[in-house]
LUMTI-141589 format. One record per residue: residue in one letter; y, x, z of N, C-alpha, C, CB in turn. Coordinates in steps of 0.1 Angstrom, whole numbers. Atoms other than C-alpha are relative to their C-alpha. Glycine has a CB too. Example, Ala and Ser with C-alpha at 12.3 -4.5 7.8 and 13.67 -1.06 7.14 Angstrom:
<fidrens>
FIDREN   resn    n_py    n_px    n_pz   ca_py   ca_px   ca_pz    c_py    c_px    c_pz   cb_py   cb_px   cb_pz
FIDREN      a     -12       9       0     -45     123      78      12       9       0       0     -10      12
FIDREN      s     -11      -9       0     -11     137      71      11      -8       8       5       4     -14
</fidrens>
This chain:
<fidrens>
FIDREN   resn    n_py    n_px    n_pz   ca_py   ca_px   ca_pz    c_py    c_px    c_pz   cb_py   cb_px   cb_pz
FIDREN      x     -10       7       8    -159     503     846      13       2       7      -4     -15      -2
FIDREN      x     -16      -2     -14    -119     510     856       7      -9     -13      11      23       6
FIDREN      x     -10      10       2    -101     479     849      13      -1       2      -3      -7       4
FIDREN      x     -18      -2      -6     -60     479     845       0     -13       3      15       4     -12
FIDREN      x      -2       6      -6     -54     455     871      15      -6      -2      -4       6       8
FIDREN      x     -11       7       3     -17     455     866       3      -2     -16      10       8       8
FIDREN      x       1       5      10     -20     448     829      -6     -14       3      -8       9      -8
FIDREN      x       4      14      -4     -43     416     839      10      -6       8     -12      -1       8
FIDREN      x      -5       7     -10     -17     409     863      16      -6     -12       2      12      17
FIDREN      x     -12       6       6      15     411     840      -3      -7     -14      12      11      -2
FIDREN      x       9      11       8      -8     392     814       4     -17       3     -16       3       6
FIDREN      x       5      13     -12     -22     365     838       8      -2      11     -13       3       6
FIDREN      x      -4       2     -11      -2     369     867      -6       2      12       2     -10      -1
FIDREN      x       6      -1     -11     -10     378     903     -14      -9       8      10       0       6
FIDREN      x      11       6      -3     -31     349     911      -9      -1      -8       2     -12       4
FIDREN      x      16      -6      10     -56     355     883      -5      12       6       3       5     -18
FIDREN      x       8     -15      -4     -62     393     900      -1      -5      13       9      16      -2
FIDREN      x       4       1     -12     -63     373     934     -13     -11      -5      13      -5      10
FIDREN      x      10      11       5     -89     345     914     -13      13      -1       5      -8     -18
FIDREN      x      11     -11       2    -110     380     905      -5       3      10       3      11      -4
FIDREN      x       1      -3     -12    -109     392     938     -12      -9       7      12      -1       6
FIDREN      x       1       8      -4    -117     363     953     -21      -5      -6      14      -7      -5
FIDREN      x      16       8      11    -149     352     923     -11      15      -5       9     -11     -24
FIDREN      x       1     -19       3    -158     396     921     -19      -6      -5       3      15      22
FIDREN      x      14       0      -4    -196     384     925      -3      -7     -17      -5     -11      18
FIDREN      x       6       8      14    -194     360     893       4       7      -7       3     -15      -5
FIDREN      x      -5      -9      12    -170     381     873      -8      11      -4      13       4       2
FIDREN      x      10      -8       5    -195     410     875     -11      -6     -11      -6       4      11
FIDREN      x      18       3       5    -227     389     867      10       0     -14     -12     -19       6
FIDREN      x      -1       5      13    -203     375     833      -3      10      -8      11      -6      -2
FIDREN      x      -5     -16       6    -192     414     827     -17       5      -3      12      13      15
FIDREN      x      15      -9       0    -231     424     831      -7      -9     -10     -10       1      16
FIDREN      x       7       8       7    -240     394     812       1       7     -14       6     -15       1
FIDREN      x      -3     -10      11    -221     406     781      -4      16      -5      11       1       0
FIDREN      x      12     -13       4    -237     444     785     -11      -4      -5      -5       9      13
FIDREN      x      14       3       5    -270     431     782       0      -7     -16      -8     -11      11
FIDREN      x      -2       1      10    -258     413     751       2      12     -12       8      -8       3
FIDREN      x       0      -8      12    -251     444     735      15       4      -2      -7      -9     -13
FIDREN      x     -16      -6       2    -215     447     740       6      11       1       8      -6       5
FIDREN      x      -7     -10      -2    -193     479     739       9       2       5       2       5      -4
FIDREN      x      -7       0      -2    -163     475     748       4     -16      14       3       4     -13
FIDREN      x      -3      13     -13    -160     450     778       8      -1      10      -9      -4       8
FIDREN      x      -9       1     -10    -135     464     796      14      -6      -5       2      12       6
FIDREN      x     -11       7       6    -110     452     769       2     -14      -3       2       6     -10
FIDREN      x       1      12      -1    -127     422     766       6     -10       8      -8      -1       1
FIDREN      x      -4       5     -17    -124     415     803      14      -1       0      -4      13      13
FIDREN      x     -15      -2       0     -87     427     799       7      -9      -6       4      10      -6
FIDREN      x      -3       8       6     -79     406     774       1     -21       0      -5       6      -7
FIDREN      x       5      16       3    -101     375     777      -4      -5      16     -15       0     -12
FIDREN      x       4       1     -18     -95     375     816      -6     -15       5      17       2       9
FIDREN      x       0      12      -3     -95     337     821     -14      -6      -3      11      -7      -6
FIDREN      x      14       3       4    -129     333     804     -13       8       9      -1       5     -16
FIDREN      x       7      -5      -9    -145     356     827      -5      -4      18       5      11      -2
FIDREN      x       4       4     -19    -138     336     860      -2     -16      -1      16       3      15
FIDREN      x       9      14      -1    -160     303     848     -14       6       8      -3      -7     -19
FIDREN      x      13      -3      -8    -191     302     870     -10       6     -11      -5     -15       8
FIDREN      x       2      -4       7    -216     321     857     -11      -7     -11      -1      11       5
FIDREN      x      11      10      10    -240     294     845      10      -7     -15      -8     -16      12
FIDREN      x      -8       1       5    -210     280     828       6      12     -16       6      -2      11
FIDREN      x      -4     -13      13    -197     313     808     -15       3     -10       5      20      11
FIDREN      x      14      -3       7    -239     322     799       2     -17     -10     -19       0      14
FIDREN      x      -1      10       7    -234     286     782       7      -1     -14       5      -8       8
FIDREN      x     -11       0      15    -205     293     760      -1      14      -6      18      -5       3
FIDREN      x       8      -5       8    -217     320     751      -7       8      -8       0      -4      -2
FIDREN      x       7       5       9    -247     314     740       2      -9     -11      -8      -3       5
FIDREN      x      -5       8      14    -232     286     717       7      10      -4       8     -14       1
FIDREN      x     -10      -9      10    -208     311     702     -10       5      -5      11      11       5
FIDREN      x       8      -9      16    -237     333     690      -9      -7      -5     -10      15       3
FIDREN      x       5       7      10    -252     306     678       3      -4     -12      -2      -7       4
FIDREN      x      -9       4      10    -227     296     659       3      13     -10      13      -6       7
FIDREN      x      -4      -9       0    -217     329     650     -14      13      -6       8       0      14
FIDREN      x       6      -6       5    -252     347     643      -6       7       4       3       2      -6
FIDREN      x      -4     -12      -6    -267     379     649       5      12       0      -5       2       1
FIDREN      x     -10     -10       0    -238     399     640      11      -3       6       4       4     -12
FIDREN      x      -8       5      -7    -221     384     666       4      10       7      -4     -10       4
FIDREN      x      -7     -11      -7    -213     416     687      13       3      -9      -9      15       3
FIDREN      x     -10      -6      10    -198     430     656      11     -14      -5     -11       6     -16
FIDREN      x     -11      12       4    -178     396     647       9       0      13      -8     -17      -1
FIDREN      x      -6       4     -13    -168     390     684      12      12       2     -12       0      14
FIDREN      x      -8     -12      -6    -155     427     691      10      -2     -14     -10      17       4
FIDREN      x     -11      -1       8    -133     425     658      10      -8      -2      -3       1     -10
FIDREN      x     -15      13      -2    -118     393     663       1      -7      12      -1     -14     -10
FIDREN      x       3       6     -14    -117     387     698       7     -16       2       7      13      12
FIDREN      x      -4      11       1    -101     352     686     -11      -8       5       5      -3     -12
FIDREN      x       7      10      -9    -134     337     693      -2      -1      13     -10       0      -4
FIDREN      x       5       2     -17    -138     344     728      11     -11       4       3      18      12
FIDREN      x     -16      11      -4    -101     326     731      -3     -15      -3      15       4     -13
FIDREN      x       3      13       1    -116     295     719      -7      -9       6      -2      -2      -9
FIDREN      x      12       6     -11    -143     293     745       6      -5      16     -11      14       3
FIDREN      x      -6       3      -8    -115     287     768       3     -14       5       8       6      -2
FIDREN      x      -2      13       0    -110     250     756     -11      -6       0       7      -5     -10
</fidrens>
C-alpha cells in the first residue's frame, strides 16, 4: 500500500502523521481489518478517513461492525460510494 503522507498531513496536520507513526501497529491491523471485509480501495479510505483509523483496534472492529449492520450486505458497495458513512463513525 503507498500512502500520500503529505496529503494526510495538509489534511490532518503533522501530528496526525506523527499519531500514525507513533499507533503503525493498530493502524495496520484497522487497514487489514477492512481488506478482509472485502474492501478495494483502502488507501483512499485511509486517506481520507484518517482520524477513524487511529481508534484502538478493538474500538474501530466495533464501529464497524455496527455500520454494516446498519447498512447491510451491500455495505462495501454503500461505504466505498459514500464515504459519508465512515465520517459519522467518528462521533
Amino acid at each position: 500500500m503507498d500512502f500520500d503522507f503529505s496529503k494526510i498531513e495538509e489534511i490532518y496536520g503533522k501530528e496526525t502523521v506523527t499519531n500514525i507513526k507513533d499507533n503503525i501497529e493498530e493502524v495496520t491491523s484497522n487497514i487489514n481489518y477492512l481488506i478482509y471485509l472485502g474492501f478495494n480501495d483502502t488507501e483512499d479510505l485511509f486517506e481520507r478517513e484518517t482520524l477513524l483509523f487511529l481508534y484502538d483496534t478493538e474500538t474501530f472492529k466495533n464501529k464497524i461492525n455496527q455500520l454494516i449492520k446498519k447498512l447491510g450486505p451491500n455495505y462495501v458497495n454503500i461505504i466505498e460510494e459514500d464515504i459519508s458513512q465512515l465520517e459519522e463513525l467518528l462521533w
